[in-house]
mmCIF file of the N, C-alpha and C atoms, coordinates in Angstrom:
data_MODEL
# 
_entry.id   MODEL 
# 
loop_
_atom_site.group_PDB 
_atom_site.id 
_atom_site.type_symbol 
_atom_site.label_atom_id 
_atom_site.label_alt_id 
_atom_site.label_comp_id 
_atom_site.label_asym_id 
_atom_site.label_entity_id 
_atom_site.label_seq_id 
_atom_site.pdbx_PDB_ins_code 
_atom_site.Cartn_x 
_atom_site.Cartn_y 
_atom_site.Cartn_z 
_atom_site.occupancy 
_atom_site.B_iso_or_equiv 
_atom_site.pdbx_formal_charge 
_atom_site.auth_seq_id 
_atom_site.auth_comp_id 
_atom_site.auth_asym_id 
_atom_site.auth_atom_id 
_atom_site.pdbx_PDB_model_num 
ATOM 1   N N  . UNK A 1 1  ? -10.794 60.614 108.937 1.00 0.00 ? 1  UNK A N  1 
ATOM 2   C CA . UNK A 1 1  ? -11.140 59.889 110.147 1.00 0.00 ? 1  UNK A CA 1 
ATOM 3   C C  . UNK A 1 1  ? -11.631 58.491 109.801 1.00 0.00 ? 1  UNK A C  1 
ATOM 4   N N  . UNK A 1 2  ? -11.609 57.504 110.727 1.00 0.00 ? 2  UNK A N  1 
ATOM 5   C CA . UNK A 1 2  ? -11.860 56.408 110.261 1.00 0.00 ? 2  UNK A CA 1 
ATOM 6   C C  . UNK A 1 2  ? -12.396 55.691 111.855 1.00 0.00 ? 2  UNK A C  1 
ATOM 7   N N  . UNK A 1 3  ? -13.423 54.792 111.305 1.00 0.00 ? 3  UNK A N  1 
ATOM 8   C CA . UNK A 1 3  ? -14.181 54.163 112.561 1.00 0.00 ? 3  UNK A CA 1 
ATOM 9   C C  . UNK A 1 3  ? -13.267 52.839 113.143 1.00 0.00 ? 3  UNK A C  1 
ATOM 10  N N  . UNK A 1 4  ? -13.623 52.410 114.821 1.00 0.00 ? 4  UNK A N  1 
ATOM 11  C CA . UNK A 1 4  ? -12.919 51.633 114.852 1.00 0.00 ? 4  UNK A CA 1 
ATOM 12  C C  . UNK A 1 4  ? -13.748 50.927 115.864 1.00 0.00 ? 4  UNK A C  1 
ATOM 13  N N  . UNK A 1 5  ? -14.103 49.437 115.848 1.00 0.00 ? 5  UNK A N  1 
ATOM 14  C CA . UNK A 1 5  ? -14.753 49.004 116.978 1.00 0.00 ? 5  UNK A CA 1 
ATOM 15  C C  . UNK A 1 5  ? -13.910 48.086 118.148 1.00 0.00 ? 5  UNK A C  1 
ATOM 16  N N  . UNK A 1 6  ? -14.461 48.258 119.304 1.00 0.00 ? 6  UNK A N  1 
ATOM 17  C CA . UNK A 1 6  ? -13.359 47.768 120.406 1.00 0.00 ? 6  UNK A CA 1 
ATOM 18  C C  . UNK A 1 6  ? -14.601 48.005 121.088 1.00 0.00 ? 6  UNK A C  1 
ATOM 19  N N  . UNK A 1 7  ? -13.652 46.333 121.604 1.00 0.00 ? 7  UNK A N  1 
ATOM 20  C CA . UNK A 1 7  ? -14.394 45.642 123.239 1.00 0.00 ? 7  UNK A CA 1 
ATOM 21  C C  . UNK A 1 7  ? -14.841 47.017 124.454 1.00 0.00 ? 7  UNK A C  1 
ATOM 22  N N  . UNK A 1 8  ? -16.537 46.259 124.887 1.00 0.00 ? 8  UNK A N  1 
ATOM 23  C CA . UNK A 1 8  ? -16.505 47.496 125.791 1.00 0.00 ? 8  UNK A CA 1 
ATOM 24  C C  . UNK A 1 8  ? -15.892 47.308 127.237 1.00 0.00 ? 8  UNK A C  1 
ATOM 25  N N  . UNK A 1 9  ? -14.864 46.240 127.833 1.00 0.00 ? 9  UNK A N  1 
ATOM 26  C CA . UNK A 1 9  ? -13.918 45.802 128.040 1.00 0.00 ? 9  UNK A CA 1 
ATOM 27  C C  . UNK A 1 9  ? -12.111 46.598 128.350 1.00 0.00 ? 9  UNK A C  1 
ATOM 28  N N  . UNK A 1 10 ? -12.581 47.242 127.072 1.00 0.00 ? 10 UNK A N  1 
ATOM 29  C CA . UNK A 1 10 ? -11.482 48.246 126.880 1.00 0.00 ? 10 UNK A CA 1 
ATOM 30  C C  . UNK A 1 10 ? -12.277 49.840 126.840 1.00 0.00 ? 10 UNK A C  1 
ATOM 31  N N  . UNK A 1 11 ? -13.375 50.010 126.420 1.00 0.00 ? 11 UNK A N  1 
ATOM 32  C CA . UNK A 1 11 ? -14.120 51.224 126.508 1.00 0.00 ? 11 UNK A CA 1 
ATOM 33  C C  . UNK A 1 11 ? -13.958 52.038 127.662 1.00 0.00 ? 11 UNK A C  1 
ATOM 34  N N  . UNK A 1 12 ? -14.712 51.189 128.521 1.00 0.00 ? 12 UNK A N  1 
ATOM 35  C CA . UNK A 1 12 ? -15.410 51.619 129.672 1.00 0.00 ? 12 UNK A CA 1 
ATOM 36  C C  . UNK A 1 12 ? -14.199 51.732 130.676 1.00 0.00 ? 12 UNK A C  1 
ATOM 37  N N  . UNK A 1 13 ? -13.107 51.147 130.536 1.00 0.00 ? 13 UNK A N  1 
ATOM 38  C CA . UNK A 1 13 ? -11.920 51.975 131.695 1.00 0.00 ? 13 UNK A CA 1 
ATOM 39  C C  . UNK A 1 13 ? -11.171 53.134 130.989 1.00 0.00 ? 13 UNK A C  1 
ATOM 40  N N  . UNK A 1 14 ? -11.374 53.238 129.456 1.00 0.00 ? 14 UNK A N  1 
ATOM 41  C CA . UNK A 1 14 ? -10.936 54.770 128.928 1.00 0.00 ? 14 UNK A CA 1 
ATOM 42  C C  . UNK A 1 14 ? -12.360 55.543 129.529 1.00 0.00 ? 14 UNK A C  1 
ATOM 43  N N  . UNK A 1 15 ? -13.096 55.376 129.508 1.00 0.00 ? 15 UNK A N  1 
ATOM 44  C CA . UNK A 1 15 ? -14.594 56.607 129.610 1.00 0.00 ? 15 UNK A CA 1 
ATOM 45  C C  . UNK A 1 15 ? -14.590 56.987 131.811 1.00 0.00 ? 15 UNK A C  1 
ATOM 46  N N  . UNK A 1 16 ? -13.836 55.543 131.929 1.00 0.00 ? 16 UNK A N  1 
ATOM 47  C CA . UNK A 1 16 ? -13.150 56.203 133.538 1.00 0.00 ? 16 UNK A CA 1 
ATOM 48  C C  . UNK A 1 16 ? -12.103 57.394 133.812 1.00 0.00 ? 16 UNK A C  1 
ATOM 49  N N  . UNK A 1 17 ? -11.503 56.861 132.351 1.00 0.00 ? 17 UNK A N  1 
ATOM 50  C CA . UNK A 1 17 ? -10.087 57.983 132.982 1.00 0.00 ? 17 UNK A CA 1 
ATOM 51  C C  . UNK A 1 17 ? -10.538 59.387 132.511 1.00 0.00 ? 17 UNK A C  1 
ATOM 52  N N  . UNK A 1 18 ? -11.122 59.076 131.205 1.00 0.00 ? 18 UNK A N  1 
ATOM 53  C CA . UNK A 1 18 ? -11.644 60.568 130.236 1.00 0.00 ? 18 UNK A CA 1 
ATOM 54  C C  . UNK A 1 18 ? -12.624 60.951 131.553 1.00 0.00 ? 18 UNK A C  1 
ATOM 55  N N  . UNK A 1 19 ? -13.582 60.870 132.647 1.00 0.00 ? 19 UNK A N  1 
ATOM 56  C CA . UNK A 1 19 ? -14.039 61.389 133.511 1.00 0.00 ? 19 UNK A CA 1 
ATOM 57  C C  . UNK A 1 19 ? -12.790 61.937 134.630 1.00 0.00 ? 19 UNK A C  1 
ATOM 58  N N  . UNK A 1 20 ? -11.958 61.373 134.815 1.00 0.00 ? 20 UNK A N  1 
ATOM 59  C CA . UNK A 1 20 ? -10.948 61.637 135.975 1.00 0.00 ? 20 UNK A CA 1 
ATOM 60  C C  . UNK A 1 20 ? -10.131 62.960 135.696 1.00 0.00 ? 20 UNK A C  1 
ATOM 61  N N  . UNK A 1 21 ? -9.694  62.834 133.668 1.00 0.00 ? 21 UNK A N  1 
ATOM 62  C CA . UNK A 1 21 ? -9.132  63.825 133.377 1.00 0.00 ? 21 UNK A CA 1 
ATOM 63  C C  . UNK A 1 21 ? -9.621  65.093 132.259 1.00 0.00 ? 21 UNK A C  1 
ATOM 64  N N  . UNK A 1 22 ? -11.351 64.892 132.939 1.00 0.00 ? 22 UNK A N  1 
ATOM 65  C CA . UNK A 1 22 ? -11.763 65.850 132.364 1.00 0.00 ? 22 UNK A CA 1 
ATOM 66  C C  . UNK A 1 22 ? -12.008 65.777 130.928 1.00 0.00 ? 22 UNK A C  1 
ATOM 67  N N  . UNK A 1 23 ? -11.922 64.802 129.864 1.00 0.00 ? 23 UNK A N  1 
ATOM 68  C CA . UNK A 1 23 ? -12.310 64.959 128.760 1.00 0.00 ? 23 UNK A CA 1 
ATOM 69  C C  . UNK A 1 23 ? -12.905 63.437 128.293 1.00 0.00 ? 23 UNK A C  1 
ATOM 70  N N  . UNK A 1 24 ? -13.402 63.783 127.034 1.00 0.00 ? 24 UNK A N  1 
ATOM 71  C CA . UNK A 1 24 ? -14.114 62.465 126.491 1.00 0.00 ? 24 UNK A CA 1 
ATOM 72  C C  . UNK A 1 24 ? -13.232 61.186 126.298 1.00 0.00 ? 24 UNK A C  1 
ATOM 73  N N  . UNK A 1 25 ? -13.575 60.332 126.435 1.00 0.00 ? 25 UNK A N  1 
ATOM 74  C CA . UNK A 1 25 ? -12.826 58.709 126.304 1.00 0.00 ? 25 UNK A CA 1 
ATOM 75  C C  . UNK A 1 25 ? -12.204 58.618 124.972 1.00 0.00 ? 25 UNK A C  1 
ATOM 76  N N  . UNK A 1 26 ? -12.814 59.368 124.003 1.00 0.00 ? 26 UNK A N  1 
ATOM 77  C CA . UNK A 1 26 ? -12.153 59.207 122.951 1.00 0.00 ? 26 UNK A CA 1 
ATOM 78  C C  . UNK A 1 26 ? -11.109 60.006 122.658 1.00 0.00 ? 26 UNK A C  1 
ATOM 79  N N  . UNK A 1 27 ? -11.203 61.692 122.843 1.00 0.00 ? 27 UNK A N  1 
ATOM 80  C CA . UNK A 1 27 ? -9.610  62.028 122.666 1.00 0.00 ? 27 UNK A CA 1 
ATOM 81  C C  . UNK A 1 27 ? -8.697  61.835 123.666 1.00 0.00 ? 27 UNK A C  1 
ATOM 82  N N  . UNK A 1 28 ? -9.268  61.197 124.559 1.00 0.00 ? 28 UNK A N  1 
ATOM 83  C CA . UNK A 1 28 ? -8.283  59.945 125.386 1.00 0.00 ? 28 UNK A CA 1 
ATOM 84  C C  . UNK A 1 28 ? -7.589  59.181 124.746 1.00 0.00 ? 28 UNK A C  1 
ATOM 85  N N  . UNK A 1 29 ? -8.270  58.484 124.059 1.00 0.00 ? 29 UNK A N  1 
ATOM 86  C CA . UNK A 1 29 ? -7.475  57.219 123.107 1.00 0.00 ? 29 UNK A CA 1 
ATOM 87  C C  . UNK A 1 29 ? -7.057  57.698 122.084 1.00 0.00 ? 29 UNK A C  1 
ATOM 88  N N  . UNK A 1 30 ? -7.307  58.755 121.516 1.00 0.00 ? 30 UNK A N  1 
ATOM 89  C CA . UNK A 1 30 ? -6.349  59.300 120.615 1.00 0.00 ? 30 UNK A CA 1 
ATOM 90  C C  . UNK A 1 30 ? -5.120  59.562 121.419 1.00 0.00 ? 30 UNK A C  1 
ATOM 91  N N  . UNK A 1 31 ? -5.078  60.491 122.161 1.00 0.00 ? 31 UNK A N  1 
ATOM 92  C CA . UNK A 1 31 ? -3.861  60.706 123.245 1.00 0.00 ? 31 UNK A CA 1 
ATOM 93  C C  . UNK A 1 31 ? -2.934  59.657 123.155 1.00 0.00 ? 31 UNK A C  1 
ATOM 94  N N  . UNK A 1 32 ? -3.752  58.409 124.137 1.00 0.00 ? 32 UNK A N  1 
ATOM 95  C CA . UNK A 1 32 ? -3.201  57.111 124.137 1.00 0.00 ? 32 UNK A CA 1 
ATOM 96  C C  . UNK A 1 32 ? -2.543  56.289 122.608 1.00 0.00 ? 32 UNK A C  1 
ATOM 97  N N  . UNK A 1 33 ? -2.753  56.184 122.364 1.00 0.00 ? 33 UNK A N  1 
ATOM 98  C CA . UNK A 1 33 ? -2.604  55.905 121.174 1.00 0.00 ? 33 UNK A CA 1 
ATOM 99  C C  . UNK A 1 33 ? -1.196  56.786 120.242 1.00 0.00 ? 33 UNK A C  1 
ATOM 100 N N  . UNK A 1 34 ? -1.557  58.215 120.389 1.00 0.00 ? 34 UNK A N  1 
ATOM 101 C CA . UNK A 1 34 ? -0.655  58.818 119.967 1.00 0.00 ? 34 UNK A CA 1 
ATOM 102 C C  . UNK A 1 34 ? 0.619   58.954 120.912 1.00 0.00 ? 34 UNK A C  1 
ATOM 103 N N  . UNK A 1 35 ? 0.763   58.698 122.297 1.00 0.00 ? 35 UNK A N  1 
ATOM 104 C CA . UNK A 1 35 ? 1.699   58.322 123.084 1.00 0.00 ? 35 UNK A CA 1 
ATOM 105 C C  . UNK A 1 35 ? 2.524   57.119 122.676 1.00 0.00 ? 35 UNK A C  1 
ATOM 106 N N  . UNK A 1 36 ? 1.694   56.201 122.413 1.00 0.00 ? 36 UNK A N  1 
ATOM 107 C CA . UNK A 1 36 ? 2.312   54.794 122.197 1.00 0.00 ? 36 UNK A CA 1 
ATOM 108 C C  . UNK A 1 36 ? 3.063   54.964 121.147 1.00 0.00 ? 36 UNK A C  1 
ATOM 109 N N  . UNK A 1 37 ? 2.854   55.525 119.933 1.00 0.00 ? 37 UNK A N  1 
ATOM 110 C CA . UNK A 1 37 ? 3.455   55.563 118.415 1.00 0.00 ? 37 UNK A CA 1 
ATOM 111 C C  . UNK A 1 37 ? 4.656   56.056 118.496 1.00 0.00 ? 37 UNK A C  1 
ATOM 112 N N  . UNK A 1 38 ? 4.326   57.820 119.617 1.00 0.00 ? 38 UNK A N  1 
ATOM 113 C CA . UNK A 1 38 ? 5.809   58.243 119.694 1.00 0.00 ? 38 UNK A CA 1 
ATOM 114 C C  . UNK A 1 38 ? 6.529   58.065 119.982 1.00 0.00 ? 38 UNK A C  1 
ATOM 115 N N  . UNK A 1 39 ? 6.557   56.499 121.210 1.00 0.00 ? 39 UNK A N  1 
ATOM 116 C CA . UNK A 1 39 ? 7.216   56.192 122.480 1.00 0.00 ? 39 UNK A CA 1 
ATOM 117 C C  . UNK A 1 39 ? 8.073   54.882 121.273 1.00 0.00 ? 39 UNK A C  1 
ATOM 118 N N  . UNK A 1 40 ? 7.054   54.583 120.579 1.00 0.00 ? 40 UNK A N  1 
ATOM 119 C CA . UNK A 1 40 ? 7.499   53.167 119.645 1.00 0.00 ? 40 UNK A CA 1 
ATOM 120 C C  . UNK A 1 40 ? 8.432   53.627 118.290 1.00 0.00 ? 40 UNK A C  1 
ATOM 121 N N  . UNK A 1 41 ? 8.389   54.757 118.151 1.00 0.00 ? 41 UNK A N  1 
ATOM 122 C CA . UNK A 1 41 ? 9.095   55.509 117.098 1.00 0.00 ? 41 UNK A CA 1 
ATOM 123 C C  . UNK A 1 41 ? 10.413  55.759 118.149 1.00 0.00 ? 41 UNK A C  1 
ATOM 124 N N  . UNK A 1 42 ? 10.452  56.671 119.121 1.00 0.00 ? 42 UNK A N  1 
ATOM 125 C CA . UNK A 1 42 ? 11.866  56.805 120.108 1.00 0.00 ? 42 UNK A CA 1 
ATOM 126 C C  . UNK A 1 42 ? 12.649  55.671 120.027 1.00 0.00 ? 42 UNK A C  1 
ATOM 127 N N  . UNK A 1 43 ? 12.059  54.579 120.215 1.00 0.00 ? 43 UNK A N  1 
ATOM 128 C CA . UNK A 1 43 ? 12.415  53.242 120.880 1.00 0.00 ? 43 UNK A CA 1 
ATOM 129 C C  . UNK A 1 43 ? 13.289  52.906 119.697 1.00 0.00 ? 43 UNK A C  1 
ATOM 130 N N  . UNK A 1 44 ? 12.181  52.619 118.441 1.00 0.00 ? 44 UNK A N  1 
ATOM 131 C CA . UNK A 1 44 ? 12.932  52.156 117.254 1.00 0.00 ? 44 UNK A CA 1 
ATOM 132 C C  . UNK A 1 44 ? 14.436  53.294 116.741 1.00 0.00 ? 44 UNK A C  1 
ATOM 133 N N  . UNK A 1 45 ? 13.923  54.341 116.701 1.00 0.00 ? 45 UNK A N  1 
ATOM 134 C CA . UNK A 1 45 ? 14.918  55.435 116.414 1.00 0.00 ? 45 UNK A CA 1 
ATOM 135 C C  . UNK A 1 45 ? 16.595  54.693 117.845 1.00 0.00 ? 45 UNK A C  1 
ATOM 136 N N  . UNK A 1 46 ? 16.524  55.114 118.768 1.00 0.00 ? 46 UNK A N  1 
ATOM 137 C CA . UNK A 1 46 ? 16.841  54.984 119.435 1.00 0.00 ? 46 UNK A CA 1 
ATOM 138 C C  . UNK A 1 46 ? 18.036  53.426 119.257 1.00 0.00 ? 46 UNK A C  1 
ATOM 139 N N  . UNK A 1 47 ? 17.050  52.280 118.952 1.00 0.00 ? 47 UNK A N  1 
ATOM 140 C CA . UNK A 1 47 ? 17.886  51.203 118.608 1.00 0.00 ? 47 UNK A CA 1 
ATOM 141 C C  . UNK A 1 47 ? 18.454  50.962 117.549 1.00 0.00 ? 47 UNK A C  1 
ATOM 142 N N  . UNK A 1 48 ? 18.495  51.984 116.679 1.00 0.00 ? 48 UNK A N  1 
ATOM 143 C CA . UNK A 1 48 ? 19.247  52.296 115.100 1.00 0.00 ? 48 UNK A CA 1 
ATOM 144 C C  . UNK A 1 48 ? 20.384  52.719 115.483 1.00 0.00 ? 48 UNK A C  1 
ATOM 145 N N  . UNK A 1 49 ? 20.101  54.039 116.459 1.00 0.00 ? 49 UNK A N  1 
ATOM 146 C CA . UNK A 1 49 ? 21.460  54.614 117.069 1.00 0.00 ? 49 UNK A CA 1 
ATOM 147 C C  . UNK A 1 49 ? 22.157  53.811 117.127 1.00 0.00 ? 49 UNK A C  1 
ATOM 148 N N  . UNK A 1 50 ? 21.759  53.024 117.932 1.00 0.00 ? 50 UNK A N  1 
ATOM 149 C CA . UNK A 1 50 ? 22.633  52.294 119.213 1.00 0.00 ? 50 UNK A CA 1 
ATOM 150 C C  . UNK A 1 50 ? 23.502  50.984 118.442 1.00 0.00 ? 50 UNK A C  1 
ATOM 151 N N  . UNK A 1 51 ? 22.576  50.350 117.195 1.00 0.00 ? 51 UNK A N  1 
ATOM 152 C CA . UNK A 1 51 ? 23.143  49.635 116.306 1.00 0.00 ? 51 UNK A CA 1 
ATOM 153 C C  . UNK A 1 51 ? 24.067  50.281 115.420 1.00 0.00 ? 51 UNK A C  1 
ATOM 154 N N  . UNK A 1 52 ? 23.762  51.497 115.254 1.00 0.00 ? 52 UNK A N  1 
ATOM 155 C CA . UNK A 1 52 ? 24.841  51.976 114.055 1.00 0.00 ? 52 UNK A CA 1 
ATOM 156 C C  . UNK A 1 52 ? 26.372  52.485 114.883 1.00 0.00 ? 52 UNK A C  1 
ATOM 157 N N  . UNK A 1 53 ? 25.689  52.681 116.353 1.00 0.00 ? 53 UNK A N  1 
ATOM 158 C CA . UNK A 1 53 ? 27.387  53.215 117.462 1.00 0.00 ? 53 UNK A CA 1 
ATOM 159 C C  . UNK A 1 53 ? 28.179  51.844 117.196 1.00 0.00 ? 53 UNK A C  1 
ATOM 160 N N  . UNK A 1 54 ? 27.453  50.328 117.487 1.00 0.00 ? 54 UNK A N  1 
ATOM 161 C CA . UNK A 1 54 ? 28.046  49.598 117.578 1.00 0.00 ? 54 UNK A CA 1 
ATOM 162 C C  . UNK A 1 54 ? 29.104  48.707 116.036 1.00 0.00 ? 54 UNK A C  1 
ATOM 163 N N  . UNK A 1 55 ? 28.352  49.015 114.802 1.00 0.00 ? 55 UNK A N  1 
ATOM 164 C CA . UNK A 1 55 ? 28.774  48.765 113.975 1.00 0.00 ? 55 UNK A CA 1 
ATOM 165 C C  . UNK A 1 55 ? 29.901  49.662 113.420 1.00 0.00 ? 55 UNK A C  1 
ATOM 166 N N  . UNK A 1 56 ? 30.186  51.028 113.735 1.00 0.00 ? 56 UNK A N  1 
ATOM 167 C CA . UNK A 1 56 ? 30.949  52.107 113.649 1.00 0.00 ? 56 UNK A CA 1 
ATOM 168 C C  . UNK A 1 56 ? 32.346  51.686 114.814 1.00 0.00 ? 56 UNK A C  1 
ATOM 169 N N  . UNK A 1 57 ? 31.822  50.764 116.030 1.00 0.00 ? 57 UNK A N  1 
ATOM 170 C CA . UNK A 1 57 ? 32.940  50.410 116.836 1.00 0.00 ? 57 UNK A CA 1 
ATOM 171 C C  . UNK A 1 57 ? 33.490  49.375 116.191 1.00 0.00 ? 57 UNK A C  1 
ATOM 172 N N  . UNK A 1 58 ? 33.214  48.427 115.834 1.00 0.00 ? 58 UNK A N  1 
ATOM 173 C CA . UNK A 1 58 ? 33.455  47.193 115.222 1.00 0.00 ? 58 UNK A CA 1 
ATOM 174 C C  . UNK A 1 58 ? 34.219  47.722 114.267 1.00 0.00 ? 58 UNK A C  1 
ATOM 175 N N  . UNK A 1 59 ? 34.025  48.322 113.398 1.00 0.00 ? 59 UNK A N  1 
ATOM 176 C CA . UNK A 1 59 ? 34.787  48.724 112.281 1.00 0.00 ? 59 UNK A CA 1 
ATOM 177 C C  . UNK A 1 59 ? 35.886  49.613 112.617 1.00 0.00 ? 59 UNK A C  1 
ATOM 178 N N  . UNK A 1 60 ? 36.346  50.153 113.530 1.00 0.00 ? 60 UNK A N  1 
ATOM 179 C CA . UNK A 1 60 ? 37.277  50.806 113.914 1.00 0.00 ? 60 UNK A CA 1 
ATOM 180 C C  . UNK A 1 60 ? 37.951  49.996 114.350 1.00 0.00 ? 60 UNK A C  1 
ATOM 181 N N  . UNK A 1 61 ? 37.726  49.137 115.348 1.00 0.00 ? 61 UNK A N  1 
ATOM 182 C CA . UNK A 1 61 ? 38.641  48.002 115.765 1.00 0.00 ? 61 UNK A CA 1 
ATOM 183 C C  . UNK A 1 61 ? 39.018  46.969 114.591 1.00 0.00 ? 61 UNK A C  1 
ATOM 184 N N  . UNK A 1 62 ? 38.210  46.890 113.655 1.00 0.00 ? 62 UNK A N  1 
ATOM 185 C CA . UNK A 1 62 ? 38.987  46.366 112.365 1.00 0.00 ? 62 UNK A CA 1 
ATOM 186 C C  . UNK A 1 62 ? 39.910  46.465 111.715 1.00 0.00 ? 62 UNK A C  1 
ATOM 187 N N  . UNK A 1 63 ? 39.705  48.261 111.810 1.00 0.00 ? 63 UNK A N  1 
ATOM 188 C CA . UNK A 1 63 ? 40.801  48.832 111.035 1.00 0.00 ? 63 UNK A CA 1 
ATOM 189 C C  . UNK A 1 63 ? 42.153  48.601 111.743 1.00 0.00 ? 63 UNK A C  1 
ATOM 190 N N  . UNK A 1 64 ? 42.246  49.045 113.197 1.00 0.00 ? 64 UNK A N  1 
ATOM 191 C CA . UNK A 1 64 ? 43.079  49.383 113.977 1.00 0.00 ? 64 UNK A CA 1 
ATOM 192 C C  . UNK A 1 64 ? 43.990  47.640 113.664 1.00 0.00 ? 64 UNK A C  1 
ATOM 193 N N  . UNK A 1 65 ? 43.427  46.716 113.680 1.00 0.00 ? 65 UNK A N  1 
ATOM 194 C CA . UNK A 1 65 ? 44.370  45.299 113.769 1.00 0.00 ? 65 UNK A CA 1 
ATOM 195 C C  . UNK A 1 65 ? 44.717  45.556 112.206 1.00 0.00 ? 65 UNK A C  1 
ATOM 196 N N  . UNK A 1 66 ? 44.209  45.856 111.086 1.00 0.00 ? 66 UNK A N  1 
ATOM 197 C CA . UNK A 1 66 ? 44.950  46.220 110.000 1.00 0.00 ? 66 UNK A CA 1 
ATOM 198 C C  . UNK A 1 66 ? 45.915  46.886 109.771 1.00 0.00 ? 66 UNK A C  1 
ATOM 199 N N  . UNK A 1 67 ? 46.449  47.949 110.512 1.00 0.00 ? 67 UNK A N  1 
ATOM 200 C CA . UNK A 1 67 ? 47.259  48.906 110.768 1.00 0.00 ? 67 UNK A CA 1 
ATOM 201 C C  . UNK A 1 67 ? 48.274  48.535 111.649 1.00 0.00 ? 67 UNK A C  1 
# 
């Protein structure tokens, strides 16, 4: 585990929601936090795909004018 300091700015509307949804502000922001990573990992994953569909098209249409 490791400490982390942040504005109470940003605190005090997590220690709103951690009241709304029933738990502490902090495994809130773990939550949060761990949402963001997975969403930023999809994203990146996701645009590898999408770069490697397009470089796999390109190269087929390469071939095809070679032929």
């Amino acid at each position: 585990m490791i400490s982390i300091r942040l504005e109470k700015d940003l605190i005090e509307p997590c220690k709103l929601l951690g009241t709304k949804y029933d738990m502490g502000y902090q495994p809130l922001m773990r939550e949060a936090l761990k949402r963001f990573i997975d969403g930023e990992f999809k994203m990146i994953a996701s645009e590898a795909l999408e770069k490697q569909k397009t470089n796999k098209q390109k190269t087929g249409k390469k071939m095809a004018k070679a032929a």
